[in-house]
Backbone as JSON, one array per atom type, in Angstrom:
{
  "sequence": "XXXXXXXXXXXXXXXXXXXXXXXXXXXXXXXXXXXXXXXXXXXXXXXXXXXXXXXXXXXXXXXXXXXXXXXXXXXXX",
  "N": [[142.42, 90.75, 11.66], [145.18, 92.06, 10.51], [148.63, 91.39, 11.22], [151.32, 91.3, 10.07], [150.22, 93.84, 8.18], [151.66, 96.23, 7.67], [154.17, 95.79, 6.68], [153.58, 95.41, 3.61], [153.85, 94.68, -0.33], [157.18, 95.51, -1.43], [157.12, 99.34, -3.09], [157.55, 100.83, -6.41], [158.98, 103.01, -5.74], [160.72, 101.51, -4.0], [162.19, 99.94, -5.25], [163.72, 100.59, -7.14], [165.04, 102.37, -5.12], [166.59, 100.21, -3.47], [167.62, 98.75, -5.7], [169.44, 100.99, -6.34], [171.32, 101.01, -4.37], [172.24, 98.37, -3.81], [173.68, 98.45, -6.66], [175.45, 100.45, -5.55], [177.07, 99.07, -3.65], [177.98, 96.62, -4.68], [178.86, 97.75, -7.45], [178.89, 98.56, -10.85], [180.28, 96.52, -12.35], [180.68, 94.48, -11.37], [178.02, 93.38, -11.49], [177.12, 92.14, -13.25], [178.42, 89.83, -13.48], [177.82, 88.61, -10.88], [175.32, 87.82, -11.66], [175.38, 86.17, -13.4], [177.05, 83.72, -11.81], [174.83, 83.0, -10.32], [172.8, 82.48, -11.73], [174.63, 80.22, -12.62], [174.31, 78.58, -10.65], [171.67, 78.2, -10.11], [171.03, 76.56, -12.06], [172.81, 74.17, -12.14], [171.82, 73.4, -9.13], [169.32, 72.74, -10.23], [169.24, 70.76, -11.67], [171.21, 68.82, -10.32], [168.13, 68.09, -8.7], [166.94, 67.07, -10.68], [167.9, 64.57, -11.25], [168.14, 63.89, -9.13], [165.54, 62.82, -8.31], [165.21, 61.38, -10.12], [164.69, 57.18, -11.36], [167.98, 55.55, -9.92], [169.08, 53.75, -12.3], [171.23, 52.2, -12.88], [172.56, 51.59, -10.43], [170.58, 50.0, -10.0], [170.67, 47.87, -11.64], [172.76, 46.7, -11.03], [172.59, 45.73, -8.37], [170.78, 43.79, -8.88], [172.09, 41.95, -10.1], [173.67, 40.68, -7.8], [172.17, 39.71, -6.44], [170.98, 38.05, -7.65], [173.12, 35.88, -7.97], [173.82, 35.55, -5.43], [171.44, 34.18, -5.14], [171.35, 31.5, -6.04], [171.31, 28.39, -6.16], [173.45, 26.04, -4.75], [174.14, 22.88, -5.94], [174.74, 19.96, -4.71], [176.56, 16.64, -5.57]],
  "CA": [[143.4, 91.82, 11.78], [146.71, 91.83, 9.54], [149.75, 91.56, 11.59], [152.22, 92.16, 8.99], [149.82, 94.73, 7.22], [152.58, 97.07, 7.69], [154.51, 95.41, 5.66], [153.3, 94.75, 2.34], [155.05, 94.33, -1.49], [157.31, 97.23, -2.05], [156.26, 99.91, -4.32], [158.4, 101.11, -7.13], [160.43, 103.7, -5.31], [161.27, 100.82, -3.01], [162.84, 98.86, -5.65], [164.61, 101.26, -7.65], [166.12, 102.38, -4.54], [167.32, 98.81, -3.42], [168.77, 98.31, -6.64], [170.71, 101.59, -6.62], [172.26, 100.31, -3.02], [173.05, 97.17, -4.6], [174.92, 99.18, -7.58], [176.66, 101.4, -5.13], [177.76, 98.3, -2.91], [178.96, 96.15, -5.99], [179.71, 98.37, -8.99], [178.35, 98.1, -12.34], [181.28, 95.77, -13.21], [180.65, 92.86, -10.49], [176.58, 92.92, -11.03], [176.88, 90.18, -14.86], [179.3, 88.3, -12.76], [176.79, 87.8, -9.65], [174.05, 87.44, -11.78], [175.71, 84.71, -14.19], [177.41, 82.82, -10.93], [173.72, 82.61, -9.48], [172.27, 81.61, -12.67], [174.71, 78.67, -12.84], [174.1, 77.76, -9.34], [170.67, 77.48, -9.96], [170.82, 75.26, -13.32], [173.11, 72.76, -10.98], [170.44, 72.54, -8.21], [167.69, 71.7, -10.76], [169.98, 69.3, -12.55], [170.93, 67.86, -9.09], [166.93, 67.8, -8.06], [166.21, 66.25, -11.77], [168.81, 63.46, -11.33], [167.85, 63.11, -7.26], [164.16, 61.95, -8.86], [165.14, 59.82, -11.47], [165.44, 56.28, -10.64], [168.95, 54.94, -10.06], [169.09, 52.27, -12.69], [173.0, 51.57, -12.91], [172.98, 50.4, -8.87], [169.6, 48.68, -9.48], [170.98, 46.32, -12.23], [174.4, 45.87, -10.49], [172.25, 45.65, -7.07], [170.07, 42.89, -8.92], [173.45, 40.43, -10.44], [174.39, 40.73, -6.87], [171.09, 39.31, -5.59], [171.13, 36.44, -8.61], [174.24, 35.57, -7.77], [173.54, 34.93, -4.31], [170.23, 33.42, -4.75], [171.85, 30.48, -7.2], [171.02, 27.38, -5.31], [174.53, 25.13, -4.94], [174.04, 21.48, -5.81], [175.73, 18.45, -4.1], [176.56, 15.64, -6.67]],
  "C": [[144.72, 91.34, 11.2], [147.83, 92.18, 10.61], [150.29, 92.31, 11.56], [151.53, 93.09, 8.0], [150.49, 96.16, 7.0], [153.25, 96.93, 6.75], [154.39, 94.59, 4.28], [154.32, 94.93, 1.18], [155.46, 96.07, -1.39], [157.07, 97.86, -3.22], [157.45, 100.18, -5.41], [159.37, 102.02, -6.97], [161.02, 102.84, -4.55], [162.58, 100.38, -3.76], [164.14, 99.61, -6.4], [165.77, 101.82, -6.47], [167.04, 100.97, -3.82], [168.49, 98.67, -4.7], [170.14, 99.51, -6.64], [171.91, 101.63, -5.67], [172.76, 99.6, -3.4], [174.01, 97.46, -5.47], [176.04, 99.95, -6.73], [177.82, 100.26, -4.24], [178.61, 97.49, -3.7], [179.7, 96.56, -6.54], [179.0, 97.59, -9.99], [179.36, 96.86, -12.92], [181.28, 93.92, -12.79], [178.87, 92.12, -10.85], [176.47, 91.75, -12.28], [177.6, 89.35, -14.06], [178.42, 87.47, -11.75], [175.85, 87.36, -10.79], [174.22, 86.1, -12.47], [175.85, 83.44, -12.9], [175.95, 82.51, -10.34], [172.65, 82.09, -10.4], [172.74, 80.16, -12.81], [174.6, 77.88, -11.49], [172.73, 77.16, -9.36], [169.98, 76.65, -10.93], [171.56, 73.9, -12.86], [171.88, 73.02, -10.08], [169.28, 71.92, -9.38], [168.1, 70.77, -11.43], [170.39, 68.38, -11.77], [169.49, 67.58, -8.86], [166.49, 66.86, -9.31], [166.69, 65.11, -11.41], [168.77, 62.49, -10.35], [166.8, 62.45, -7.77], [164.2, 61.02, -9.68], [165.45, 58.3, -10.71], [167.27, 55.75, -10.79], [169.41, 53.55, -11.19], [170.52, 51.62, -13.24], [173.14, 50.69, -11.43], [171.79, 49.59, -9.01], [170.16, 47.52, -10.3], [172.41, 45.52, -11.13], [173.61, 45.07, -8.82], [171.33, 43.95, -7.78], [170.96, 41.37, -9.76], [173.72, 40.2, -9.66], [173.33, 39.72, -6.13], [171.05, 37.5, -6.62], [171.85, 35.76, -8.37], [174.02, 34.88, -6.37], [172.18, 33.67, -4.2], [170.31, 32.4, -5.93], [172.13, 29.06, -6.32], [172.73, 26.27, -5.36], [174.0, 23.96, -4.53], [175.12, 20.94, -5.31], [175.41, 17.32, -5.05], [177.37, 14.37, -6.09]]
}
């Protein structure tokens, strides 16, 4: 038994009327502005998520002169 079989995808009067709510609440003049500002929001997140996956390899070298450095045995003469 379906739950939510009440609510399934809306149909095409759904959408057309959504959007013309959306036009009446905006204005034709604000809707390129949202749509650009939410385009570049979501080319930063995937350029943050690309950059989160990559490895770090600027702190690993500095992280690994730091470790040489320490691990440089001092002689007594």
């Amino acid at each position: 038994m379906h739950t939510l079989g009440f609510m399934g995808m809306p149909g095409q009067t759904e959408i057309i009327l959504i959007i013309f709510i959306i036009l009446l609440l905006f204005g034709a003049k604000k809707l390129p502005e949202l749509s650009r500002s939410i385009g570049k929001s979501l080319s930063e997140f995937k350029k943050g998520q690309k950059e989160g996956s990559e490895p770090d390899l600027e702190g690993d070298e500095a992280a690994k002169k730091n470790l040489d450095s320490k691990e440089e045995p001092a002689t007594k003469e």
